[in-house]
MMTF fields as JSON, N, C-alpha, C and O atoms, coordinates in Angstrom:
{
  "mmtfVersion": "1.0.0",
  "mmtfProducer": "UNKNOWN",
  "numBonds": 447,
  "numAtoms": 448,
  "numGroups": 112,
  "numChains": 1,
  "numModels": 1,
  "chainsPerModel": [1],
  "groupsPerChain": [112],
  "chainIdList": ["A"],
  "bondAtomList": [4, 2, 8, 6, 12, 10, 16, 14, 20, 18, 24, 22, 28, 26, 32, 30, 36, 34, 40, 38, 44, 42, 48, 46, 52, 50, 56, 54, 60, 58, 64, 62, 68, 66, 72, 70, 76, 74, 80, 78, 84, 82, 88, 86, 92, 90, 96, 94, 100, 98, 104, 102, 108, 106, 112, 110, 116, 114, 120, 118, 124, 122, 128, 126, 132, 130, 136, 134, 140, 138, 144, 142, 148, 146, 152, 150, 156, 154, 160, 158, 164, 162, 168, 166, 172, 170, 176, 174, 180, 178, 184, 182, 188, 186, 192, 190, 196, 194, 200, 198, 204, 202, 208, 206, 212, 210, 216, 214, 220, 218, 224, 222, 228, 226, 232, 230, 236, 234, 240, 238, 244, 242, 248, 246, 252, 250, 256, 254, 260, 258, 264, 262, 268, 266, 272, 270, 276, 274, 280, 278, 284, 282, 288, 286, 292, 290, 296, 294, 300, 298, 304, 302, 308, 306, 312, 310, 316, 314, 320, 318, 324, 322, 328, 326, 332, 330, 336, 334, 340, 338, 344, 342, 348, 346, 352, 350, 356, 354, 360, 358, 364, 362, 368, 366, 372, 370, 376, 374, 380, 378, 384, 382, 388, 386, 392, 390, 396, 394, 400, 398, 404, 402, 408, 406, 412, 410, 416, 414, 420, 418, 424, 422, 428, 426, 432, 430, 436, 434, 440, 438, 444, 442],
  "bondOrderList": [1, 1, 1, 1, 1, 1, 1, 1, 1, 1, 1, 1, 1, 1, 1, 1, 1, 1, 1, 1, 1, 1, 1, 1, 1, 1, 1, 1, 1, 1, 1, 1, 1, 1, 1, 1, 1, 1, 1, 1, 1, 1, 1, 1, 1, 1, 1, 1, 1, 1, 1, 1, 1, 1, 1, 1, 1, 1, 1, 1, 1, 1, 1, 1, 1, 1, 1, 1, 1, 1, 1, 1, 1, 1, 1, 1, 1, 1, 1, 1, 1, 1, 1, 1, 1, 1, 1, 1, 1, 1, 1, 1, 1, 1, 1, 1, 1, 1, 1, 1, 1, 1, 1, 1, 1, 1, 1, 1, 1, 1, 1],
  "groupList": [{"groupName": "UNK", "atomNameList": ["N", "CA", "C", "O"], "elementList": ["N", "C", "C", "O"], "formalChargeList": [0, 0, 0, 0], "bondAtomList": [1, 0, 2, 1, 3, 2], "bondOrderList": [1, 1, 2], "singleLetterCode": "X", "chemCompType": "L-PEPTIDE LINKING"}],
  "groupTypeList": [0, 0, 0, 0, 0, 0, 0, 0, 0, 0, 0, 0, 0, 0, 0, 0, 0, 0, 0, 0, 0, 0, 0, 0, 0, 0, 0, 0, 0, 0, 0, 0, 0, 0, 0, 0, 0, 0, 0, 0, 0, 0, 0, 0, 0, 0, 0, 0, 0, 0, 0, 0, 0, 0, 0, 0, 0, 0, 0, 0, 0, 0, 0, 0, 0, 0, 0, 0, 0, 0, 0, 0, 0, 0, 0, 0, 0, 0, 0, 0, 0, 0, 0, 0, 0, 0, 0, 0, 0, 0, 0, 0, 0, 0, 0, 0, 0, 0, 0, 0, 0, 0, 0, 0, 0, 0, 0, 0, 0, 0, 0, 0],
  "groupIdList": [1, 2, 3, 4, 5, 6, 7, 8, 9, 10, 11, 12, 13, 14, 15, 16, 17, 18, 19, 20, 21, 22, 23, 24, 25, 26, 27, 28, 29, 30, 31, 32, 33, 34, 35, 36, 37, 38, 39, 40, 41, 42, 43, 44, 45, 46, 47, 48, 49, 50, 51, 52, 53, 54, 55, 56, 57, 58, 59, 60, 61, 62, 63, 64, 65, 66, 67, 68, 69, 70, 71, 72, 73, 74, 75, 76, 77, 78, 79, 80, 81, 82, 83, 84, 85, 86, 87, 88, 89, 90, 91, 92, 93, 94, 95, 96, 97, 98, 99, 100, 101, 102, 103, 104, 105, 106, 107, 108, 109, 110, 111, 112],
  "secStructList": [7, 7, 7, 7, 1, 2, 2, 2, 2, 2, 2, 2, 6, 1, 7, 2, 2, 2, 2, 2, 2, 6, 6, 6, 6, 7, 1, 1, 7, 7, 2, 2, 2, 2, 2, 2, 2, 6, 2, 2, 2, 2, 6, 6, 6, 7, 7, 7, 7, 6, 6, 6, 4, 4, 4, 6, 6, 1, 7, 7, 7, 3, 3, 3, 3, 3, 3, 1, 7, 1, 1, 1, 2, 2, 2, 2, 2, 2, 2, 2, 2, 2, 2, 2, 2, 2, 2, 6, 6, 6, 7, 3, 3, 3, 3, 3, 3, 7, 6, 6, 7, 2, 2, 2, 2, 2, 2, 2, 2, 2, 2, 7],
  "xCoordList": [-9.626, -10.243, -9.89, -9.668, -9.827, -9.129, -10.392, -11.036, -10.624, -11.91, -11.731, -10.915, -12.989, -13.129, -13.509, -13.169, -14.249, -14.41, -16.056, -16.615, -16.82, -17.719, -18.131, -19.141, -17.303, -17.323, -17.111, -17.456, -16.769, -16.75, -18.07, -18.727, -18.113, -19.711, -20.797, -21.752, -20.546, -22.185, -21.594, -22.257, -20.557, -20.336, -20.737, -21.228, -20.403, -20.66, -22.329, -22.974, -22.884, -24.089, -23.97, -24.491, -23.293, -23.419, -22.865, -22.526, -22.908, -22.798, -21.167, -20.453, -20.983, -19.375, -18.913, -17.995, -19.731, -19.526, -19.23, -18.29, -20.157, -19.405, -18.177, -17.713, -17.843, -16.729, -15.352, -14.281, -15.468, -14.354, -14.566, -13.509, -15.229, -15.827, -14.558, -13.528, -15.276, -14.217, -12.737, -12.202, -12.098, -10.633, -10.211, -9.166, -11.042, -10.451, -10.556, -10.323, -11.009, -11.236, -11.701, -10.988, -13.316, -13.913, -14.675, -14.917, -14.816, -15.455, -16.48, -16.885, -17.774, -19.136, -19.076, -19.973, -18.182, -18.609, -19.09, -18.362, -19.966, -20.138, -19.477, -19.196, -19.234, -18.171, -18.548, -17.981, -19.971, -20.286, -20.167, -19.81, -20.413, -19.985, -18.88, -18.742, -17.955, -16.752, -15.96, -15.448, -16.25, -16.175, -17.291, -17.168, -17.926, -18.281, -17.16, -16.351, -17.238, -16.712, -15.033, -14.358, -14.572, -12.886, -13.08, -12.383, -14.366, -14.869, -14.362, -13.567, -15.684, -15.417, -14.378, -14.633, -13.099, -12.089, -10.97, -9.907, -11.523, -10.435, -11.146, -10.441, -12.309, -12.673, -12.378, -12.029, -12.385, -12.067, -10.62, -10.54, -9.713, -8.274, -8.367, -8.13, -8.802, -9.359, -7.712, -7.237, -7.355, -6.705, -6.329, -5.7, -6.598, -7.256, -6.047, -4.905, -6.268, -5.637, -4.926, -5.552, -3.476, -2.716, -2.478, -1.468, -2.737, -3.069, -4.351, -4.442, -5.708, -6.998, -6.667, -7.024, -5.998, -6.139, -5.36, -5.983, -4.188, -3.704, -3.829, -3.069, -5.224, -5.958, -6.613, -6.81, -7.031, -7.995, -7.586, -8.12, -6.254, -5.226, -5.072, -5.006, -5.026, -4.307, -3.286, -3.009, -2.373, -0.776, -1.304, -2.277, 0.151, 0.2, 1.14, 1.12, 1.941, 2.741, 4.198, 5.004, 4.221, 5.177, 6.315, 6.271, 7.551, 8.761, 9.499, 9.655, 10.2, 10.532, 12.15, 12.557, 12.941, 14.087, 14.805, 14.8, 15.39, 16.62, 17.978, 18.482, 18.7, 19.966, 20.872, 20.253, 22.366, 22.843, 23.165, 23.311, 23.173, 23.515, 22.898, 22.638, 22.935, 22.527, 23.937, 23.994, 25.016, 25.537, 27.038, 28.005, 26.861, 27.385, 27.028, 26.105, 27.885, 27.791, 26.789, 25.667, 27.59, 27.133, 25.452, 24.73, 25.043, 23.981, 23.084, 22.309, 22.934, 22.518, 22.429, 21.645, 23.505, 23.213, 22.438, 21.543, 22.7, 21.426, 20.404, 19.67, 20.008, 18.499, 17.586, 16.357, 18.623, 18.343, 18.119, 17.352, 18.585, 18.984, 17.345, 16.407, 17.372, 16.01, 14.972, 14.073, 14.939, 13.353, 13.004, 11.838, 13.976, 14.018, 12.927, 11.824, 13.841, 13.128, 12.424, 11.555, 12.248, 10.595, 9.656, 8.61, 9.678, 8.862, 8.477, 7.617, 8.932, 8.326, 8.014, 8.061, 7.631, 6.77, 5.779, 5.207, 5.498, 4.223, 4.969, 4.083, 5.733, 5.749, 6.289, 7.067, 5.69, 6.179, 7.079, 7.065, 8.299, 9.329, 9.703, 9.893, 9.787, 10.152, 11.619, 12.209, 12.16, 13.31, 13.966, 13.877, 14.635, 15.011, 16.347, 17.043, 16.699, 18.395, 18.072, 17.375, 18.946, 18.794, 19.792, 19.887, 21.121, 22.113, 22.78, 22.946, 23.152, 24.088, 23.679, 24.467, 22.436, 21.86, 21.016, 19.924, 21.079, 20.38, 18.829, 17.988, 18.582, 17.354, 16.704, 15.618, 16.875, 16.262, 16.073, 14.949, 16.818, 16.438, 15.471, 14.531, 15.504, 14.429, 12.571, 11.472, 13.129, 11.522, 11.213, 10.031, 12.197, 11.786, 10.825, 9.608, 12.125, 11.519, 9.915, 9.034, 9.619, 8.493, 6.829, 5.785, 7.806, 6.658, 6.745, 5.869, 7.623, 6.847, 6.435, 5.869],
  "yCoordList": [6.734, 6.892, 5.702, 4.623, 5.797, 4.806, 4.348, 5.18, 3.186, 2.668, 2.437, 1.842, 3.273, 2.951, 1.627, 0.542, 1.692, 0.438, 0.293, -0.804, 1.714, 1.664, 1.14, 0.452, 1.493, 1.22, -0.739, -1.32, -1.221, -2.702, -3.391, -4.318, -2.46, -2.973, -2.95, -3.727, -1.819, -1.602, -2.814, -3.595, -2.65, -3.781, -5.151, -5.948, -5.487, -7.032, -6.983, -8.015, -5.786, -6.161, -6.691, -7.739, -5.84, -6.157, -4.798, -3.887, -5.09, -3.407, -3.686, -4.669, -1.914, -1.535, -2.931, -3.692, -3.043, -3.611, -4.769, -5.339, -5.639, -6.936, -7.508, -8.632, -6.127, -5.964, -5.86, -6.238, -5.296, -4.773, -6.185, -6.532, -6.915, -8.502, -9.301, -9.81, -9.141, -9.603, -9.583, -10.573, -8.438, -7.86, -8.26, -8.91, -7.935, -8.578, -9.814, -9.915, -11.211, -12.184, -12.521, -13.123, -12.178, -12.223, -13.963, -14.482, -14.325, -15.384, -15.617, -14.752, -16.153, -16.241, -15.41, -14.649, -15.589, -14.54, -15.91, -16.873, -16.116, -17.184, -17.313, -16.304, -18.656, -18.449, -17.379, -16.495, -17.977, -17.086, -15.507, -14.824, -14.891, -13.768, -13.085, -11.879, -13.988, -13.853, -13.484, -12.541, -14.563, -14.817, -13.661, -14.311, -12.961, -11.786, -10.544, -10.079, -10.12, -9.575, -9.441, -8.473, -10.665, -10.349, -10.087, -9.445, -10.93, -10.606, -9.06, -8.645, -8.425, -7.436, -6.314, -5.109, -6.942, -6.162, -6.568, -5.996, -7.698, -7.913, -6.767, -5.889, -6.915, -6.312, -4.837, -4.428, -3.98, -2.787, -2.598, -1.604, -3.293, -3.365, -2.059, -0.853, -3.028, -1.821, -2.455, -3.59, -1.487, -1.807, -1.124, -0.07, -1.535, -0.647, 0.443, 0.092, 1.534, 2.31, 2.464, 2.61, 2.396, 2.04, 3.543, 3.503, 4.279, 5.91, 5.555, 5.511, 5.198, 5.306, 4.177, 4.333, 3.226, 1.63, 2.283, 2.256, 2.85, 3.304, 4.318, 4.795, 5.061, 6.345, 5.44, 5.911, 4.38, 3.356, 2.342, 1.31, 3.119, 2.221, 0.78, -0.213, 0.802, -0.777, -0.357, 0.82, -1.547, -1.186, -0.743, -1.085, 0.443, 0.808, 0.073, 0.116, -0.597, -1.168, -0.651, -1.292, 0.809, 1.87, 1.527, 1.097, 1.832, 1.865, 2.757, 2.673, 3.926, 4.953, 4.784, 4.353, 5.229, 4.758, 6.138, 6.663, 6.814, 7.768, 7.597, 7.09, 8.3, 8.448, 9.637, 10.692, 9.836, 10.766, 11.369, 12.491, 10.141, 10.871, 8.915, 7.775, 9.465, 8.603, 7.621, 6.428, 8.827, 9.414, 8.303, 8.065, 7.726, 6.945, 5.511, 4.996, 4.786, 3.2, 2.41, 1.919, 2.583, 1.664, 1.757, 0.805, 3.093, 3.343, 2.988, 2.095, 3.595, 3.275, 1.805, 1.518, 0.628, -0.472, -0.943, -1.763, -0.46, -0.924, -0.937, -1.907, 0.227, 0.792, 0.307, 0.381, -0.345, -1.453, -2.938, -3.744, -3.226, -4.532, -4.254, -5.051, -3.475, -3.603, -3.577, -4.402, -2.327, -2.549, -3.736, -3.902, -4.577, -5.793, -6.769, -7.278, -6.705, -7.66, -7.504, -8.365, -5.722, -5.774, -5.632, -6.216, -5.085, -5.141, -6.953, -7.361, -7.377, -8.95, -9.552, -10.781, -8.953, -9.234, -8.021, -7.621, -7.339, -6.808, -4.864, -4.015, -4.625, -3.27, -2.273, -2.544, -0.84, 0.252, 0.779, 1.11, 0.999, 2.018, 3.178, 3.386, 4.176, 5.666, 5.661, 5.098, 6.458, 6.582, 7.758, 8.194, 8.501, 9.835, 10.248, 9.636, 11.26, 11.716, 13.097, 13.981, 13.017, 14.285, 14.947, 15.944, 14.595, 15.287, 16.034, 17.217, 14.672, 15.215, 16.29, 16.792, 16.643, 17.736, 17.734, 17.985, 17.434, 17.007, 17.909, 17.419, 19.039, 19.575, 19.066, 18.808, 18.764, 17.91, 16.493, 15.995, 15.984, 14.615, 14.79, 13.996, 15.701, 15.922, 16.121, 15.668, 17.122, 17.21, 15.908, 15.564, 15.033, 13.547, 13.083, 12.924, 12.907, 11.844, 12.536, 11.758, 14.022, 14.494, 13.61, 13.061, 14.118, 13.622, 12.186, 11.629, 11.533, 10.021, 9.275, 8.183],
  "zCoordList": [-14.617, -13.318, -12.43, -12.98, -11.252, -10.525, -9.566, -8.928, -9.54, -9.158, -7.333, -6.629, -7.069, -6.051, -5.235, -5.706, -3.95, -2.757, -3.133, -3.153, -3.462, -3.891, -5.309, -5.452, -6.368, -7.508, -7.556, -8.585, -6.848, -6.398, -6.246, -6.721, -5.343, -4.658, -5.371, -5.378, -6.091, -7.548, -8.812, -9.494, -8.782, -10.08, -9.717, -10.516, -7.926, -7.337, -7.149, -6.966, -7.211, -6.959, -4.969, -4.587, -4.096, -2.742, -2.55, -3.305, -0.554, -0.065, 0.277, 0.473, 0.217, 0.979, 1.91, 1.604, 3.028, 4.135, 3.72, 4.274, 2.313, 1.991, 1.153, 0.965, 0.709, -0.443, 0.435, -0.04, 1.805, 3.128, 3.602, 4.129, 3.643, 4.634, 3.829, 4.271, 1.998, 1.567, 1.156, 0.657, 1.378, 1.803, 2.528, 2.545, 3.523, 4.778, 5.359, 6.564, 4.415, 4.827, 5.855, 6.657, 6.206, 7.457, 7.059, 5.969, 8.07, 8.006, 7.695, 8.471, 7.075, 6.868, 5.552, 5.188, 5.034, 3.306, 2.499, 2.741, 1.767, 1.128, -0.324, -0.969, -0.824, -2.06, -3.116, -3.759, -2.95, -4.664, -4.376, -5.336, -3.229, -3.02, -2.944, -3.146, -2.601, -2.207, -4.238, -4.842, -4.446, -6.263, -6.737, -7.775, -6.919, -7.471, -6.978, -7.781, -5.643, -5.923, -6.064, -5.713, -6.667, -6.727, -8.646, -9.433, -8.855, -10.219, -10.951, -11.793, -9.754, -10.188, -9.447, -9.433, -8.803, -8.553, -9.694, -9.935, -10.302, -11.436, -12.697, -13.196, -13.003, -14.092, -13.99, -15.098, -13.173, -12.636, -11.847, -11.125, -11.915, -11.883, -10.441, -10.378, -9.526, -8.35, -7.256, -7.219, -6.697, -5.469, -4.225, -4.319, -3.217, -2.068, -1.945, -2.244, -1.58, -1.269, 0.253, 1.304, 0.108, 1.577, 2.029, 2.732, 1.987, 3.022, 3.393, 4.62, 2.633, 3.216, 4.64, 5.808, 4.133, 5.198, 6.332, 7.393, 6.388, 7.514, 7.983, 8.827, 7.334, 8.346, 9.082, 10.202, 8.971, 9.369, 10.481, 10.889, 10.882, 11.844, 11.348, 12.074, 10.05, 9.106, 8.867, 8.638, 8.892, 8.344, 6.753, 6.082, 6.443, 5.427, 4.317, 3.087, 5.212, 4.189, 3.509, 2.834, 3.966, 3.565, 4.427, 5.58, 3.55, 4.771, 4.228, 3.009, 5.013, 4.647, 5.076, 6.155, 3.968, 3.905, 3.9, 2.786, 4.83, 4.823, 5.151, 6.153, 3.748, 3.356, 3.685, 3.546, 4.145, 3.936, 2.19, 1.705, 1.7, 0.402, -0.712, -0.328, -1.803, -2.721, -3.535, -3.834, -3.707, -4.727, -4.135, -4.859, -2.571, -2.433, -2.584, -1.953, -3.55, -3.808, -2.355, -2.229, -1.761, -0.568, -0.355, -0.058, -0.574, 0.077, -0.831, -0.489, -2.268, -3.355, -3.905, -4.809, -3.153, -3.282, -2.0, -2.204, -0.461, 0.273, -0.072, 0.114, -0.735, -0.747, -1.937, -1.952, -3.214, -4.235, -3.348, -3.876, -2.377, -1.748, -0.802, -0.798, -0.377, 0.463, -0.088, 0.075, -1.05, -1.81, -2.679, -3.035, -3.04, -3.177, -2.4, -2.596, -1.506, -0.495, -0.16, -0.018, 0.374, 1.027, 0.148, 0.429, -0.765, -2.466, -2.158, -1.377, -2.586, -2.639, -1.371, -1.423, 0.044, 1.122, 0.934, 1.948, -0.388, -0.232, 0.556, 0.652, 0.79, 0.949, -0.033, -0.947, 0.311, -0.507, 0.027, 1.213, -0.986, -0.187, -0.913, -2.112, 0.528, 0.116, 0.377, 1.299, -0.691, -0.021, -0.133, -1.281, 0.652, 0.764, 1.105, 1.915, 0.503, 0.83, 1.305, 0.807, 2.682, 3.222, 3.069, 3.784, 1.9, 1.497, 2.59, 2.889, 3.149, 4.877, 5.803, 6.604, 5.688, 6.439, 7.113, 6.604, 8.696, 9.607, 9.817, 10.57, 9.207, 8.697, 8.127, 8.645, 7.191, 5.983, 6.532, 6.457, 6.934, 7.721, 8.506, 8.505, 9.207, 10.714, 9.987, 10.308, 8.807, 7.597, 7.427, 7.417, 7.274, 6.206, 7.412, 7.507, 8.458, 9.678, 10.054, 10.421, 9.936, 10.327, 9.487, 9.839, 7.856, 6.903, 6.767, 6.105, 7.268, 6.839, 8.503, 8.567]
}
């Protein structure tokens, strides 16, 4: 089961609102609160969910990567070369081949 924002808050013994205070590094969180609940985001291996944060107009963090094809070297080594990098500043990457077919590209660009 994958622990919720709530499931935080009953384990820290505080509300939603101070468990989001502490995510989001708001000012006036006091230590020992602050230290419960990462407590119990360690004990419950909790981590916020990046679709909920960017329904929430928070960056998601996602970067969506389209290809004509995979199957070429070049591209298949960009797309190793980027998720690289942006992987270790903290983003997720999608990445997609629209197998030279400007349909399928136009779906990708729709859904991400």
């Amino acid at each position: 089961m994958v622990a919720k924002l709530q499931d935080v808050a009953k384990r820290a013994g505080v509300t939603i609102t101070t468990v989001s205070r502490v995510l989001n590094d708001f000012p006036h969180v006091s230590k020992k609160t602050h230290d419960k609940v990462y407590t119990a985001i360690r004990a419950l291996n909790y981590h916020p969910n990046a679709l909920a944060r960017s329904l929430q107009g928070k960056s998601s963090k996602f970067i969506g990567l389209i290809f004509p094809t995979i199957a070429n070297p070049f591209f298949s080594e960009l797309s190793n070369e980027l998720e690289v990098k942006l992987s270790a500043k903290g983003y997720k990457i999608i990445i997609a081949s629209s197998a030279n077919n400007v349909e399928a590209e136009r779906r990708y660009l729709g859904m991400l």
